[in-house]
N, C-alpha and C positions, 0 to 999 in steps of 0.2 A: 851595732855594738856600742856606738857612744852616746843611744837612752842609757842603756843597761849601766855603762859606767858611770851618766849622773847619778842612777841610782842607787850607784853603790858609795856614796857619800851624802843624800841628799835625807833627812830628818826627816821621815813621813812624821812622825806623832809631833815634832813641834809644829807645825805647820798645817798639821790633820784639828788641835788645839786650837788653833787660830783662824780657823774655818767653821769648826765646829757650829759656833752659837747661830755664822749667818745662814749657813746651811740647812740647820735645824729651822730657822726662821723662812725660809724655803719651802721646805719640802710641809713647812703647818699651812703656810698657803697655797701652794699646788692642792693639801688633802680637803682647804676649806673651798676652794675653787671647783674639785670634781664632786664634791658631795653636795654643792647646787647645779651641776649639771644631770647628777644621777637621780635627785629627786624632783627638780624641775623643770631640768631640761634648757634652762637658759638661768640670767644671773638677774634678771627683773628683781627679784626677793631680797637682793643683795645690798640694793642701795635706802633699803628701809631704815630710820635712824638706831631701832634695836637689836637688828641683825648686824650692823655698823658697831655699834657697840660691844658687845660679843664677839665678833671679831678681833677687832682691835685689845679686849681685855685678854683673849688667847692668847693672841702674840706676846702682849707683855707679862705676863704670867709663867710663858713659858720662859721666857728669857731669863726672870726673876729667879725659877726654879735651876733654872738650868748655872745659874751664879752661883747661888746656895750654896755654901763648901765645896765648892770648884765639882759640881755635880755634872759639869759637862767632861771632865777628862777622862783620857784612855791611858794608862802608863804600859811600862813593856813588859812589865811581868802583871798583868791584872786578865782575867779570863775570861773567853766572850761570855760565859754563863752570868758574872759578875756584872757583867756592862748590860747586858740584857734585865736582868733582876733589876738595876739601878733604873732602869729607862721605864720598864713597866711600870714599877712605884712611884716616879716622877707620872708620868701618865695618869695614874688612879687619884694622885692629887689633884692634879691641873682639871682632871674631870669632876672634885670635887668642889672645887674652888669654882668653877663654871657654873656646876649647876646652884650651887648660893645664891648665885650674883643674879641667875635668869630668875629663880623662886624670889629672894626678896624682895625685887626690884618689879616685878610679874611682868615679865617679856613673856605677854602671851602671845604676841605673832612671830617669838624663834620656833621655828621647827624643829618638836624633839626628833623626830625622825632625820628628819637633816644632820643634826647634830650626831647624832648615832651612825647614819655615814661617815659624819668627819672625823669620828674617833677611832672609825674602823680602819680607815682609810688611813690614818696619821700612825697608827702602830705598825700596819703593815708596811708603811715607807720605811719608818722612823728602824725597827726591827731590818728591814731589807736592807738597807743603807748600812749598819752597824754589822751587817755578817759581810755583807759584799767587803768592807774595809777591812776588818781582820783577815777575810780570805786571799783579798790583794796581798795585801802584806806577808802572808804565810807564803803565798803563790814566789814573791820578787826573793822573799828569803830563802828557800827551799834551792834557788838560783845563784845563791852566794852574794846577794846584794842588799846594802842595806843593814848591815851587821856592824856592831859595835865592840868593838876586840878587847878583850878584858884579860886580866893577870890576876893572879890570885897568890898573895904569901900566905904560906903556912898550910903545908903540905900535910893536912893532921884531919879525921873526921866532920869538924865543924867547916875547913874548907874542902872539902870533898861533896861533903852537904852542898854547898852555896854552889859547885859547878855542878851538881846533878840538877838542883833548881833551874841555871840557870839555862840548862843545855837541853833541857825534855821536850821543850815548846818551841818548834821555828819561829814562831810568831814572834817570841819575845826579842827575837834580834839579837840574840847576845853570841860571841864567839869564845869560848874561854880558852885559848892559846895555849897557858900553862901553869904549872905551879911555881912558885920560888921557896926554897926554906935551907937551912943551915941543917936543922934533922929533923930529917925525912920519920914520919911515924909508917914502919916498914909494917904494923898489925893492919894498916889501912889500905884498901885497894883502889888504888887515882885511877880515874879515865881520862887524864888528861897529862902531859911527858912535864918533869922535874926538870924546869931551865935553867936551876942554879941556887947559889945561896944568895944572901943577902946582901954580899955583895956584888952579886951580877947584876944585881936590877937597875945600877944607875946606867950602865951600859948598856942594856935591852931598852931601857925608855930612851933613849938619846938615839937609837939606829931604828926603831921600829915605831909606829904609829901605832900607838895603847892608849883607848880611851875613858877606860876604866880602870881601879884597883883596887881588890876587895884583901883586906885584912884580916885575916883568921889567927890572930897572935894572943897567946897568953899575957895578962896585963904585965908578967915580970921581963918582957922583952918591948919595955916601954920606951929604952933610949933606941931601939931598932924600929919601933914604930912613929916615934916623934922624927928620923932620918927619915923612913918612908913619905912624909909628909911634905917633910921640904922637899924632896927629890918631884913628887907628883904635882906640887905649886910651880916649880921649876920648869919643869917641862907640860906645863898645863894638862896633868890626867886630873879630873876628879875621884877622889879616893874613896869610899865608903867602909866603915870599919863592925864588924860582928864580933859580939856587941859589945857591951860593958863600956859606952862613950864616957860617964862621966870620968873614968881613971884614965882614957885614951887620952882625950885631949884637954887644952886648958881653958878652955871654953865651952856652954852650954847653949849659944846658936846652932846647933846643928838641927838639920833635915832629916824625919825619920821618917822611914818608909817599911813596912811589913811583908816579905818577901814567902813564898809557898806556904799559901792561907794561913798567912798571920802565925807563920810558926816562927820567923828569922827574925829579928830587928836591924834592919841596915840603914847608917849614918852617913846624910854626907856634911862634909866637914862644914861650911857655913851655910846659911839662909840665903836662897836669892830671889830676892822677890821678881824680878823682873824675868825669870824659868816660867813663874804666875802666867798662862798667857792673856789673862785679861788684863792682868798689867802690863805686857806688852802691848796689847792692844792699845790702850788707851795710850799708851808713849808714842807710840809711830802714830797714833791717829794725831795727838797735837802737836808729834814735831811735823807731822805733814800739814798739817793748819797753818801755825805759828810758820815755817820758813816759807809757804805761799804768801803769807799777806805780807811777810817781810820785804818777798822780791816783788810784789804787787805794787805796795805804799809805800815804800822806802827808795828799792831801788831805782825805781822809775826815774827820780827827780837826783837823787846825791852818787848814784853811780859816775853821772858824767861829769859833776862837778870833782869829783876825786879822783878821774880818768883823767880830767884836764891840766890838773896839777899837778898829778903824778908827771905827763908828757912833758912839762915846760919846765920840770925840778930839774928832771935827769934820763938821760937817754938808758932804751932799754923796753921790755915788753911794758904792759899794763899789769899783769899775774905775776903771781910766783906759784908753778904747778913743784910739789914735791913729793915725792912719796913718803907716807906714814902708815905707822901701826895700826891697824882696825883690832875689831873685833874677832876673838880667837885668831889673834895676830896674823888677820890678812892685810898685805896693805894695797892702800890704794891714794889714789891722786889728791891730794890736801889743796885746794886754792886756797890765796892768799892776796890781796894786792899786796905790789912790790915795796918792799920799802927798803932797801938796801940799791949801792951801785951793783951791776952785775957783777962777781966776781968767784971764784972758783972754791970756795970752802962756804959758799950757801949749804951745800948737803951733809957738811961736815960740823963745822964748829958753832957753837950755839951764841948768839949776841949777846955779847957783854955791856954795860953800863959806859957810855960814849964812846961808840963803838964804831971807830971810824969809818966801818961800811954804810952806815944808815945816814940816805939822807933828808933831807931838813924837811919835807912832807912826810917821809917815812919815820919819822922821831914824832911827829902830830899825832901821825895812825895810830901808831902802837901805845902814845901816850892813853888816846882814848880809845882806843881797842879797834878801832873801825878797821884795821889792816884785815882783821876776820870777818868782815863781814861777807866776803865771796862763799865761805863755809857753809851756807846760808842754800848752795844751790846743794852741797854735799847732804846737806840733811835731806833737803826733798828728793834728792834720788835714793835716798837712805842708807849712803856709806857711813852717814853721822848722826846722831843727836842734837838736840841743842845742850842739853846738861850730859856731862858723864866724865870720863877722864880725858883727858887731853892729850890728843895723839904726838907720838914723838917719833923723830926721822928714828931710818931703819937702824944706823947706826948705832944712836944711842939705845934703843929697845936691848940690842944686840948684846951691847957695852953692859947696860946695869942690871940685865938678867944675868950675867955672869956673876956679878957684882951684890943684887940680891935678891935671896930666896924665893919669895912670893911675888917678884916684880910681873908677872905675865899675868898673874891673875886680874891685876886691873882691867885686862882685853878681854875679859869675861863678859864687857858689857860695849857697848855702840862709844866710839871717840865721843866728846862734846865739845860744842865753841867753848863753852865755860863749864867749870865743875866745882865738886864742894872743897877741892885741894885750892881751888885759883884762890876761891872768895873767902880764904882763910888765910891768905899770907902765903901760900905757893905756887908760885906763876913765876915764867921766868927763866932767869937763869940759874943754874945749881951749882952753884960754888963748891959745899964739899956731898960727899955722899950722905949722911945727915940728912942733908936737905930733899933728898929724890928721897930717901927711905919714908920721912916726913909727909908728903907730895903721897909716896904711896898706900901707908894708913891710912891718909883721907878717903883717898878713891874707894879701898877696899872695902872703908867703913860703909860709905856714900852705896855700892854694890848690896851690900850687906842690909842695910836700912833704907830702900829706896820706897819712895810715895810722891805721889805726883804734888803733894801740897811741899815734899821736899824741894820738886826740879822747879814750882813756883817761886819759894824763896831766895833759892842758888839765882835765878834770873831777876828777878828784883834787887839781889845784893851786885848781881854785876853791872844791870842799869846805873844803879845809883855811884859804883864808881868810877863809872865814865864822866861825872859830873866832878864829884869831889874828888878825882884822882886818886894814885895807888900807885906807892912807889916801887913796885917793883915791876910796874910798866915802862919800857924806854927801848 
């Protein structure tokens, strides 16, 4: 029973997304591998420089193809007939693209026959692999696992539409719970129970685990739908609204997705690039780079020099382990060296400006940042980033989600040692609310516009004021 219950919170498709490309990179070489044992019986032929070449262009071709307007993903309302259409056409290119390169170039020792096992062989995986995962998936769903629980306002045909969508297909994962609406359109027949009006929803999100909410509202119940919003940043649902987004919100970043063959229009409310998974990709592949060579070349030699001082400053551990806010506000163990006396309102109150707990090494660290440098093992196990928002005790998360609206949505993304809030003047401590709201548009924005040539600059501006200082380090 406790597979079954990771299962029943555990992402297959983000994660199915993030396999994808190597997987596919797989199974072209398992199909190029048995298609010289089927035609010749061993891999002698294999190590010719134009057969080598040919290969090697497969791979990257297909990779290439497979990037293409994110041509490797699977979404949850997308149909395996779709995903199969998309893979065979990728396919008819890549075999047209191949044979170019063997004609212009005149690789007359590739074996077309060869090659014509590899293609047979690479669809039949590539096809085999792609039903086996949809049937997984239907299989664990069919089992109540694995589902994504959704709310629907607006109890009226347009949302009645979106829960027969979304309810037809096991595969697609979706649970739709219920409806909300003030009035109920009695000409329409729900398949799914009326949990209230519109002022039950803040209550149903606050006691129940809802990770979706789709909006079916006439644009003149726009100050009901602009609450809905804050209510859903609040309590972290991503909201999707059908449709008419430019009157919905005040903003034109939003994500649109085409819902029962391109009949629906559904919006989610910001852009996140870092959902991309090859932009994920490539984020965890350089924070797992970048915090290896960190504790490789760095730590080696300045850990024990700042182990030592710490020891002979002030009695007390070498760390400071704390709990903070992760991502989709899980928390977990923050290292830190110490830079404070030990003393009983570490998990509580935040260090002020000569703050008589910190002592005289630990006024150094935090001048030049180095008290973070432990953070450094959080990212190679991957609680952290090195760019993103800055985790903060449970406490305060607690405190200024109350406090304000879209405050949780910054956990949308991985904590960072540094982020684009720090290296703009917000680090710190937050004197009045102002300042955390402040601190929060950065992040949001940061969320919102992420590129890796952004998380380069964020760490080059934090380098450099480690040199020239920044007062609002202390």
């Amino acid at each position: 029973m406790s597979i079954f219950k990771a299962l029943s919170t555990f992402r297959f498709s983000r994660y199915y997304k993030i396999g994808f490309l190597f997987w596919d990179v797989v199974v072209l070489n398992v199909a190029i591998a048995m298609s010289f044992l089927i035609r010749f019986g061993n891999f002698q032929n294999l190590y010719l420089n134009e057969v080598q070449a040919v290969c090697l262009l497969s791979n990257i071709f297909w990779i290439m193809l497979l990037l293409y307007k994110e041509s490797y993903r699977i979404i949850r309302m997308e149909s395996i007939e779709s995903i199969l259409y998309r893979t065979i056409r990728l396919l008819l290119i890549h075999i047209a693209i191949i044979a170019i390169f063997i004609i212009a170039l005149k690789y007359d020792k590739v074996s077309r026959l060869r090659i014509t096992y590899f293609y047979t062989i690479f669809f039949i995986l590539l096809v085999s692999f792609r039903i086996f995962y949809m049937k997984f998936l239907k299989f664990v769903r069919t089992r109540g696992f694995n589902f994504r629980k959704v709310i629907i306002v607006g109890a009226n045909s347009m949302g009645e539409r979106m829960n027969r969508i979304l309810s037809k297909d096991l595969t697609y994962g979706y649970k739709v719970v219920g409806f909300f609406d003030d009035e109920v359109d009695t000409n329409e027949i729900l398949n799914a129970p009326v949990l209230g009006g519109f002022a039950a929803v803040e209550q149903y999100l606050s006691t129940n685990n809802i990770d979706e909410m789709y909006v079916a509202l006439h644009i003149n119940n726009i100050a009901v739908i602009n609450q809905l919003t804050s209510l859903c940043e609040r309590y972290m649902v991503r909201i999707r609204y059908i449709p008419d987004f430019q009157q919905y919100t005040k903003t034109n970043r939003v994500q649109v997705s085409f819902y029962g063959n391109g009949n629906i229009p559904v919006l989610m409310l910001r852009k996140e690039p870092l959902e991309i998974p090859v932009n994920r990709i490539v984020k965890q592949l350089f924070d797992f780079c970048f915090s290896l060579l960190v504790i490789v070349f760095l730590f080696s030699w300045l850990f024990p020099i700042i182990i030592l001082l710490i020891k002979l400053d002030s009695r007390g551990s070498i760390f400071f382990v704390q709990k903070r806010s992760g991502r989709d506000n899980k928390s977990f163990d923050c290292y830190k060296f110490r830079t404070m006396y030990v003393n009983d309102n570490a998990n509580i109150a935040q260090a002020t400006k000569n703050d008589p707990r910190i002592t005289r090494v630990g006024a150094f660290l935090r001048k030049t940042s180095l008290d973070e440098l432990p953070q450094f093992f959080n990212v190679f196990i991957g609680a952290m980033s090195v760019v993103g928002p800055r985790p903060h005790m449970l406490s305060h998360t607690e405190q200024y989600s109350e406090l304000i609206d879209n405050f949780l949505v910054r956990h949308y993304a991985k904590p960072g040692i540094t982020g684009w809030a720090q290296v703009n003047g917000f680090r710190g401590e937050t004197k009045a609310l102002a300042d955390m709201e402040a601190r929060v548009e950065y992040d949001i924005w940061y969320i919102e516009n992420w590129n890796f040539i952004l998380d380069l600059k964020i760490i080059w501006k934090t380098f450099t004021a480690v040199f020239t200082g920044d007062e609002q380090a202390f």
